[in-house]
ZAMARGU-4260 file (C-alpha; in steps of 0.2 Angstrom, whole numbers, plus 5000, padded with zeros to 4 digits):
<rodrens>
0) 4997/5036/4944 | 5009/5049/4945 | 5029/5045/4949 | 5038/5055/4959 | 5058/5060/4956
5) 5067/5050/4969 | 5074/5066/4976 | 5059/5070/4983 | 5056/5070/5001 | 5036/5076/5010
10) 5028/5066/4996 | 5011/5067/5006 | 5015/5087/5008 | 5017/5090/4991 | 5001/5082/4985
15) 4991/5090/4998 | 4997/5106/4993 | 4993/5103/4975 | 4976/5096/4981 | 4972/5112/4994
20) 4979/5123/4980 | 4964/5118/4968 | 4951/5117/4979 | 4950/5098/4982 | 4943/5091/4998
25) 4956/5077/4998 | 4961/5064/5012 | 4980/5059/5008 | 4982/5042/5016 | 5003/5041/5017
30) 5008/5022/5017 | 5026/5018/5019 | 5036/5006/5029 | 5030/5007/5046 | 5011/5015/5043
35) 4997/5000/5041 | 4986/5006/5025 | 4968/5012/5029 | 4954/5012/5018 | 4961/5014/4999
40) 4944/5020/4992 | 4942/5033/5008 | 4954/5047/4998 | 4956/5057/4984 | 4975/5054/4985
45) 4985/5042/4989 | 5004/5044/4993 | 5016/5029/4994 | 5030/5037/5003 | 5044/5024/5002
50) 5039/5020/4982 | 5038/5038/4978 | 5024/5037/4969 | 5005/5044/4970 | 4987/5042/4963
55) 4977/5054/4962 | 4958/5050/4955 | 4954/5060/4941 | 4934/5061/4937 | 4929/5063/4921
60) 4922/5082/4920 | 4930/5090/4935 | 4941/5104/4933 | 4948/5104/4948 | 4956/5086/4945
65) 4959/5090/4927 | 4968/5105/4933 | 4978/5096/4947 | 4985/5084/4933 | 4989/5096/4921
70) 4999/5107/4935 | 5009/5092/4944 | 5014/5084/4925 | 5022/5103/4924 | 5031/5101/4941
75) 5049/5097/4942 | 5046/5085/4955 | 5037/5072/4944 | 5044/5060/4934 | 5030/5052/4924
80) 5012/5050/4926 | 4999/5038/4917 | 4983/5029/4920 | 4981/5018/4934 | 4978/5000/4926
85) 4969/4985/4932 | 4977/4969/4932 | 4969/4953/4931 | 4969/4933/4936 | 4981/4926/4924
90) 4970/4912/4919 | 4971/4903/4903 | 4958/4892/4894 | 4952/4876/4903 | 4959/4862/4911
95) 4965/4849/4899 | 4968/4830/4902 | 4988/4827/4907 | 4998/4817/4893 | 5008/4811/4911
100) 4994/4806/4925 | 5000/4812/4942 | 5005/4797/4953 | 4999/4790/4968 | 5013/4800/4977
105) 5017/4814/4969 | 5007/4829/4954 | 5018/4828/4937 | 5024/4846/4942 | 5031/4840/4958
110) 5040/4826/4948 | 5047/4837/4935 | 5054/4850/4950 | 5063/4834/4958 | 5056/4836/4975
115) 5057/4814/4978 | 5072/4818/4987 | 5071/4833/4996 | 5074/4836/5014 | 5068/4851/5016
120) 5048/4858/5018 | 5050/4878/5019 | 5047/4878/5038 | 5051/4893/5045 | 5047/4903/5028
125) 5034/4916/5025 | 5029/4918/5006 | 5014/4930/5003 | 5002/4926/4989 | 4994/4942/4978
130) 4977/4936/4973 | 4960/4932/4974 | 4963/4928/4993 | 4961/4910/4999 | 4949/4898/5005
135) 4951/4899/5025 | 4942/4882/5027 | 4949/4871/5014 | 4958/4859/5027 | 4973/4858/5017
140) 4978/4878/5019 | 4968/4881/5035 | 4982/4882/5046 | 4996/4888/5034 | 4991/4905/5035
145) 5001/4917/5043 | 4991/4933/5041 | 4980/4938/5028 | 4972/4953/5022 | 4958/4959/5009
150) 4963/4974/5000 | 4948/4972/4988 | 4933/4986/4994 | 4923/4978/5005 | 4926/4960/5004
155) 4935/4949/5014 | 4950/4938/5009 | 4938/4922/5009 | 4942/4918/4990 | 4924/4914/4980
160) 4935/4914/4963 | 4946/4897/4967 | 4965/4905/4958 | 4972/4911/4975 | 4967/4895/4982
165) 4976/4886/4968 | 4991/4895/4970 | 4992/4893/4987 | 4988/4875/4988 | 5003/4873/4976
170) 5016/4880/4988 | 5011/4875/5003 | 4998/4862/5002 | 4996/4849/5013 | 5014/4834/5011
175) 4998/4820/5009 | 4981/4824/5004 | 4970/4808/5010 | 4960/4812/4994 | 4974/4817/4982
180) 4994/4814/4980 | 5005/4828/4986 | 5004/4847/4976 | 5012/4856/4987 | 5030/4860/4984
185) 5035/4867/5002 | 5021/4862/5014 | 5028/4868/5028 | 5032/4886/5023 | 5017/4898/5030
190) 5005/4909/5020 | 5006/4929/5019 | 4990/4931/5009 | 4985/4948/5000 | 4969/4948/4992
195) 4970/4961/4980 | 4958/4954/4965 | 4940/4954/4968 | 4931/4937/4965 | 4930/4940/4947
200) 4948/4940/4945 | 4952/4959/4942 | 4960/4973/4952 | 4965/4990/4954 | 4985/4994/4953
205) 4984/5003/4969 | 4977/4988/4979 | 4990/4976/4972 | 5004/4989/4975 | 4997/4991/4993
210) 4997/4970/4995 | 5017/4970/4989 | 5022/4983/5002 | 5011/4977/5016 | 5016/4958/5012
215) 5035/4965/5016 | 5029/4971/5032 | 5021/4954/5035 | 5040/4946/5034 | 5036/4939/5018
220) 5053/4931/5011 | 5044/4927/4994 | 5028/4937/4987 | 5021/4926/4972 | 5009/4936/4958
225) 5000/4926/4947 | 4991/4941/4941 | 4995/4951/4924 | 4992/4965/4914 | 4994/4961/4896
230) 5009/4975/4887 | 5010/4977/4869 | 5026/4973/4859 | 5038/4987/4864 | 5029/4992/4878
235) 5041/4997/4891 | 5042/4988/4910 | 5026/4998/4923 | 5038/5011/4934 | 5025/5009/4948
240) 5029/4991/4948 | 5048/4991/4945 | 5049/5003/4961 | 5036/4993/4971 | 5047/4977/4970
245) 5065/4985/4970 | 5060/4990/4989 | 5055/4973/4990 | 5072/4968/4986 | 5078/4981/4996
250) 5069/4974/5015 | 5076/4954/5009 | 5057/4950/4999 | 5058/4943/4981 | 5046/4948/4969
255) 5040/4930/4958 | 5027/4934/4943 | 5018/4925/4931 | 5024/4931/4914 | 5006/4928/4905
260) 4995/4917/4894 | 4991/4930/4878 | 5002/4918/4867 | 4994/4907/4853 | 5012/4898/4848
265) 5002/4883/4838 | 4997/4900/4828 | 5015/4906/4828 | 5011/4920/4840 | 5021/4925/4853
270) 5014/4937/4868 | 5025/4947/4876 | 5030/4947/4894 | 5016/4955/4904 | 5018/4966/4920
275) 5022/4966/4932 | 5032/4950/4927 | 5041/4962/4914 | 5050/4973/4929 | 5069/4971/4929
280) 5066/4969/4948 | 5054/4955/4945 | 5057/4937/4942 | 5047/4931/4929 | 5040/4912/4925
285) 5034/4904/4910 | 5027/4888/4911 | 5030/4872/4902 | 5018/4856/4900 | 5022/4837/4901
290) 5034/4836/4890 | 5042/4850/4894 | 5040/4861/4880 | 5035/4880/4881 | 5017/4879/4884
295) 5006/4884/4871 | 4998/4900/4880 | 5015/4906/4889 | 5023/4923/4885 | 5041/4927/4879
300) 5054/4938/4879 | 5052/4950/4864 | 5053/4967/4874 | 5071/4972/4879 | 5074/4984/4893
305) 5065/4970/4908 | 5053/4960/4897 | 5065/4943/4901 | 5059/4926/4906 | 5068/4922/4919
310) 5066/4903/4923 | 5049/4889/4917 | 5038/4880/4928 | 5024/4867/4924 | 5009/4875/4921
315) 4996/4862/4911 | 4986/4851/4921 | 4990/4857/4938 | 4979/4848/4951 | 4978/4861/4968
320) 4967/4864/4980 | 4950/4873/4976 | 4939/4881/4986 | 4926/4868/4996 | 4916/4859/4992
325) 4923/4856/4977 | 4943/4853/4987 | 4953/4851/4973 | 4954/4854/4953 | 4966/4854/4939
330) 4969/4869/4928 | 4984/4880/4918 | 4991/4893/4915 | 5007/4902/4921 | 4999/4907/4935
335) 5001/4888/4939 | 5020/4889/4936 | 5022/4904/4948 | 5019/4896/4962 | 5029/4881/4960
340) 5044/4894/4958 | 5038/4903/4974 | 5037/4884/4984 | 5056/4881/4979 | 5061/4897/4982
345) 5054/4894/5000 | 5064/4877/5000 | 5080/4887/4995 | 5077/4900/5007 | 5078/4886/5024
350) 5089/4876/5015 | 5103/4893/5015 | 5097/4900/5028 | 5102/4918/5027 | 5097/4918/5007
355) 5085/4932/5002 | 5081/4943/4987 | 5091/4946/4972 | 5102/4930/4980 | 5085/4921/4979
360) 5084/4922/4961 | 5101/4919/4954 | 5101/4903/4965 | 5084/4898/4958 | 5092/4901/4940
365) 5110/4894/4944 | 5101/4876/4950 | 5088/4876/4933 | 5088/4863/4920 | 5093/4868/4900
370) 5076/4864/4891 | 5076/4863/4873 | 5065/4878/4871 | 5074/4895/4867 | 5080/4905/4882
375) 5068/4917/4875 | 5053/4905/4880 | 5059/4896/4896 | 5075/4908/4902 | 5088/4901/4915
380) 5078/4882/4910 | 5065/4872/4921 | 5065/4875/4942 | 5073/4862/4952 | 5072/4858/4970
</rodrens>
């Protein structure tokens, strides 16, 4: 991954020069605002023109490559450059029993949220979902979906993994399941849906970072992550990221993540904030269980410079929808709270209508709940409808 300084305009041309100069039979796709992406595994390089950045695959053994690198970390027109990481389904251990059973109405998470009384169902609302894709039959999503995409080398955005149907269910599932009680928080708002981790729950940076941008040219008001790539403690915030969702922000999209599940607090350890939840850009979520309290497995704010919680969501014992023929299931994890963040957010949105990015978030936190849990653990306090 190789960042370019912003200054830099012909991003494509100058790694093409680069590439030509050292023999390499490179295809530079550019993929920028108004430019659909082609095949991602079709090139060499890979230029994202409004993000200024490039990747630029690097085989073990080839001098050419090895020469490439070392001459463009020497150029005055990079930045930075590092690996290209993976990211994974932000999936913690098994489901557990609730302390609180949902109702005959409402999940526990749609309770504590306080959506009993609310008006409003995110019609009119697109909010795109970065994940393991959806489960185009379940007959609670089926027709929510506003567009979808796989970005996943070929395979289709059918998910055969069960979290991007979960977190999709939870933001726009259906107001009455005949089977269940309601889960989703805006079931109204219509599905943007990116799959950019494979069905065994990882992906390449360059897929996800291909599903934020093309999720803002879908309309997407909201894009929901609950994907992660854990940081160590002092790690700084992924650049790649940081500019991926500040030109999210710049075309009116908010950027929601789940902040991760590498914490073991019954051990006293905290994790901290994983990416791309730790971009200063990003909005991060933590997620709480039953009785409100930091959830066991949910990361906190021990980087500076990014690495904040921003606002909690619950995230233990969350029944969604699943893909058929099981329907429905109940797991945690914070990728369980991001979504309920994203659903409100949609609620928000048709509620003020001409609300979008950075104004998105400082609503969402100016309307939370104080929790007893440290600001560090749980930020602004517990998302409210």
């Amino acid at each position: 991954m190789v960042v370019l300084n912003d200054g830099v305009t012909g991003a494509a041309e100058l790694v093409d020069e680069y590439c030509r100069a050292f023999g390499s039979d490179s295809r530079t796709v550019c993929f920028g605002t108004d430019h659909e992406p082609g095949s991602l595994d079709e090139s060499d390089a890979i230029v994202y023109e409004d993000l200024k950045l490039a990747i630029i695959d690097h085989r073990s053994g080839d001098d050419n490559s090895a020469a490439i690198a070392s001459n463009m970390m020497n150029s005055e027109s990079v930045d930075d450059s590092f690996p290209e990481f993976y990211a994974f389904v932000d999936a913690a251990s098994p489901a557990i029993t609730p302390t609180f059973a949902d109702n005959a109405d409402l999940t526990w998470g749609l309770q504590a949220i306080g959506v009993t009384n609310v008006q409003y169902t995110g019609d009119g609302v697109k909010v795109a979902v970065s994940d393991t894709g959806i489960d185009i039959h379940h007959p609670d999503l089926r027709n929510k979906i506003a567009a979808a995409r796989s970005f996943v080398p070929g395979k289709a955005v059918d998910d055969h993994n069960g979290h991007g149907t979960h977190c999709c269910g939870t933001i726009a599932g259906a107001r009455k399941s005949a089977q269940r009680p309601r889960y989703g928080v805006a079931p109204d708002a219509s599905l943007v849906v990116a799959k950019v981790l494979s069905n065994r729950g990882d992906g390449r940076q360059r897929d996800i970072l291909a599903g934020m941008i093309w999720a803002v040219q879908q309309g997407a008001a909201i894009i929901s992550m609950s994907l992660v790539r854990a940081v160590r403690a002092g790690e700084p915030f992924d650049p790649a990221y940081e500019r991926a969702a500040q030109f999210a922000l710049n075309n009116g999209s908010l950027v929601i993540a789940a902040a991760g599940n590498e914490s073991a607090r019954r051990f006293g350890f905290i994790a901290a904030v994983g990416a791309p939840a730790n971009s200063p850009s990003v909005m991060a979520v933590a997620a709480v269980d039953q009785v409100l309290d930091a959830a066991d497995f949910s990361c906190g704010a021990i980087n500076g410079n990014g690495g904040a919680v921003d606002i909690a969501a619950p995230g233990v014992g969350i029944l969604s929808s699943w893909p058929l023929p099981r329907e429905f299931r109940s797991i945690r994890g914070t990728s369980m709270a991001c979504p309920h963040v994203a659903g409100v957010a949609a609620l928000e949105i048709e509620a003020n209508q001409g609300l979008a990015g950075a104004a998105v978030r400082s609503h969402l936190k100016s309307k939370a709940t104080s929790l007893q849990a440290p600001q560090r653990d749980v930020g602004a306090g517990l998302v409210q409808a």
